[in-house]
N, C-alpha and C positions, 0 to 999 in steps of 0.2 A: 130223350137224349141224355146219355150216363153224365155227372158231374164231370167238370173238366176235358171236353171232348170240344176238340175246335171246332169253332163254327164262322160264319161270315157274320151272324147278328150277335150284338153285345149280350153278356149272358150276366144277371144279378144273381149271386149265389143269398139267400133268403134263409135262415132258419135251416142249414143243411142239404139245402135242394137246391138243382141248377133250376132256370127258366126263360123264356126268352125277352125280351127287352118290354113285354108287359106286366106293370107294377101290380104287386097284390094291391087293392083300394086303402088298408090302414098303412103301406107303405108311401101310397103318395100324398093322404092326406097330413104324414109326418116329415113330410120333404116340405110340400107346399107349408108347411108353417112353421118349419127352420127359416125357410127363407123368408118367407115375407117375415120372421122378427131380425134376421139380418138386414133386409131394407131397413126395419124403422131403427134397427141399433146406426145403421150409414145414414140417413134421414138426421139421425139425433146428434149426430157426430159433425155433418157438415152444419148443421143450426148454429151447435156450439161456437165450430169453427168461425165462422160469420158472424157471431157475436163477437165474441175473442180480436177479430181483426175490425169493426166497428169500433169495439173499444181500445184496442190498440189506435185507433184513428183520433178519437175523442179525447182522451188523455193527454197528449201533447199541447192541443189546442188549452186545455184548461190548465197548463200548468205554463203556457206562454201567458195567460194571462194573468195568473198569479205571480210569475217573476217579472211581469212588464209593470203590474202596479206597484206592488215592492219597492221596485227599483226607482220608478218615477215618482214615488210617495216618497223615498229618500232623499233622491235628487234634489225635488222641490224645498221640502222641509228644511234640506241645508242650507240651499241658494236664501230661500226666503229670509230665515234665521241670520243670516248673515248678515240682510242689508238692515234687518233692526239692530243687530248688535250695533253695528258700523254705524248708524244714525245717532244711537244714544251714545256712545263712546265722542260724539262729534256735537252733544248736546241737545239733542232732539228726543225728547221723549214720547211722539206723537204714538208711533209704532207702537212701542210698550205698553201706553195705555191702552190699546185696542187690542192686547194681548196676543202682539205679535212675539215675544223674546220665551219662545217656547219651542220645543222639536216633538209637538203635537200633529200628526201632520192634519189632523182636522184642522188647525185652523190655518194651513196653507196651502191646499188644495181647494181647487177651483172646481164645482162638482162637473160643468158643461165641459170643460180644458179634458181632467179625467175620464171623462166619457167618450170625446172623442179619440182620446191616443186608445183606451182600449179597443174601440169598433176598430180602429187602426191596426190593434195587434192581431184581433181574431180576425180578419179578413187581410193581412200582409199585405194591404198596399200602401200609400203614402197617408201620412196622417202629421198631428202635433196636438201638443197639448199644452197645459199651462197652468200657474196655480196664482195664487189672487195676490194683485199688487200688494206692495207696502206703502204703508201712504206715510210719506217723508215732506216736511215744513222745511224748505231751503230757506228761509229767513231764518230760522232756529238753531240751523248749522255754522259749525266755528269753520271759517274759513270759505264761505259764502259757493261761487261755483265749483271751486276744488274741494271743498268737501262733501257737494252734491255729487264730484265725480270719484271719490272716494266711498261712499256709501253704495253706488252703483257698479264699483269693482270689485268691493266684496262680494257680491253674488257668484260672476263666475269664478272667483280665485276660491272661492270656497266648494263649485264643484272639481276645480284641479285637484285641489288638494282631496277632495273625495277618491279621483281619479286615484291617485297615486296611493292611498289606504286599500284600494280594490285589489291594486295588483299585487302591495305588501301581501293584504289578504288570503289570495288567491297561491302564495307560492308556502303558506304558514297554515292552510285551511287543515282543520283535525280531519281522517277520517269517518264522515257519517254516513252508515250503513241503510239502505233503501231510499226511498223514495224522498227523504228529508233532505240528504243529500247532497242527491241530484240537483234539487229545486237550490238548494244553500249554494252550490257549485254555479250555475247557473244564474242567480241573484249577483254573484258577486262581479262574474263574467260581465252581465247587461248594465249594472253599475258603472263600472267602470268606462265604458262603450258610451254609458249614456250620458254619464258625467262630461264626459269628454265634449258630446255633442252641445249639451245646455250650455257648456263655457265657453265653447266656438261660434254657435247661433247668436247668444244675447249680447256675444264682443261685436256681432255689425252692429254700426252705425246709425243705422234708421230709426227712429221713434217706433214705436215704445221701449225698444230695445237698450237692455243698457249700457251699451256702447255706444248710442248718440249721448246717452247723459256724461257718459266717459269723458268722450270727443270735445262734445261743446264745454265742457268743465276746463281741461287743460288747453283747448286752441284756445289765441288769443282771440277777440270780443268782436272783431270784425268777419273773421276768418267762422268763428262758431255762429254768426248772424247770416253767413253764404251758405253751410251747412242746414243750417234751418227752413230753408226753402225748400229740401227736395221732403219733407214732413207730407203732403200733401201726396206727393207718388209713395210713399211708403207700404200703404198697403197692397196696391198691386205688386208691386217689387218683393214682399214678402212671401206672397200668394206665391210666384213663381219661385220663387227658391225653395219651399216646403214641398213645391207636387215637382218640383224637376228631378225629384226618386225616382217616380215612377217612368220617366226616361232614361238616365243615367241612375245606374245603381254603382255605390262603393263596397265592398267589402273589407273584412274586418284589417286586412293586412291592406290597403289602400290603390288596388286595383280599379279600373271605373270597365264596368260593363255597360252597353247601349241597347 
């Protein structure tokens, strides 16, 4: 059959020659191995892929938990700080000797507290945490219950005021390019969030919280001894309000989802 003459079966023009849809043997053994390294180039290309989106997966989770510690090594370190300043300014130097009047946060973080809010952060459900008492001699204090409730207001007036550094922060923050950041952006963000939370939580009322030491410091003597009864339900009462997240969720603008 002359080159270029129609035909009904496909025709490979080869080295000048027409022929019919049967490959010369060096012609198909240089197909079959185009191809098969086009498979293994798509082969290597979705691997990749599949890496790439693992670690687009993995990344976020490690950098929640880098700006959850951050932020709650912050939180902590200021609230704690506080209530020593506030003890020794009120005559009590128990705190300072046991070198609490530092913004180390090593020595305000509570390792078991810490560990829990992070399993918190990397699996998003309800959690808390906590970092280790100050230990304050109310006998040592000027001004006996009021100044026991004065040393236990510093803590969260000192995450308010964290609060409100966050947001100054947040509206003055330099430009930082890559992945620094981000994480510096979102530091300041969760700060703030969280600051808000630590001074909200520890104003209830209940022991150990310090808003019962608040409470029973300024109520009068009778009224703080009615108070002091409900000490005993305290912990179940606390238990539920930490896991009623994971029922009702708030978000950041203050809608409640169920």
């Amino acid at each position: 059959m002359p080159t270029g003459t129609a035909t009904s079966r496909p025709v490979f023009v080869i080295r000048g020659y027409a022929s019919p849809s049967v490959e010369p043997p060096d012609v198909k053994r240089n197909r079959l191995a185009t191809t098969s390294t086009k498979r293994v180039r798509e082969n290597s290309a979705c691997t990749l892929q599949s890496a790439s989106l693992q670690e687009a997966t993995v990344i976020p989770d490690v950098q929640a938990v880098i700006v959850t510690l951050i932020s709650f090594a912050i939180g902590i370190t200021v609230h704690e700080f506080s209530h020593t300043a506030a003890a020794l300014l009120l005559g009590d130097t128990t705190a300072t000797r046991a070198g609490r009047l530092t913004l180390n946060p090593l020595k305000h973080l509570d390792p078991f507290g810490t560990l829990l809010l992070l399993l918190a952060s990397v699996s998003g459900g309800p959690g808390f945490g906590w970092g280790k008492p100050v230990p304050v001699n109310g006998y040592a204090l000027a001004g006996g219950r009021r100044g026991m409730a004065l040393v236990s207001a510093a803590g969260p007036a000192s995450n308010l005021l964290m609060a409100i550094f966050c947001a100054l922060g947040a509206q003055h923050l330099p430009d930082i390019p890559g992945t620094a950041g981000e994480i510096a952006t979102k530091v300041i963000e969760t700060s703030f969030f969280l600051n808000i939370g630590l001074a909200a939580f520890n104003l209830i009322p209940l022991p150990p919280l310090d808003g019962f030491a608040v409470a029973t410091g300024l109520l009068p003597a009778h009224m703080a001894k009615l108070l002091g009864r409900i000490e005993q339900f305290s912990p179940g009462i606390l238990l539920l309000l930490v896991f009623a997240t994971s029922i009702i969720r708030i978000d950041k603008i203050g809608r409640a989802h169920v």
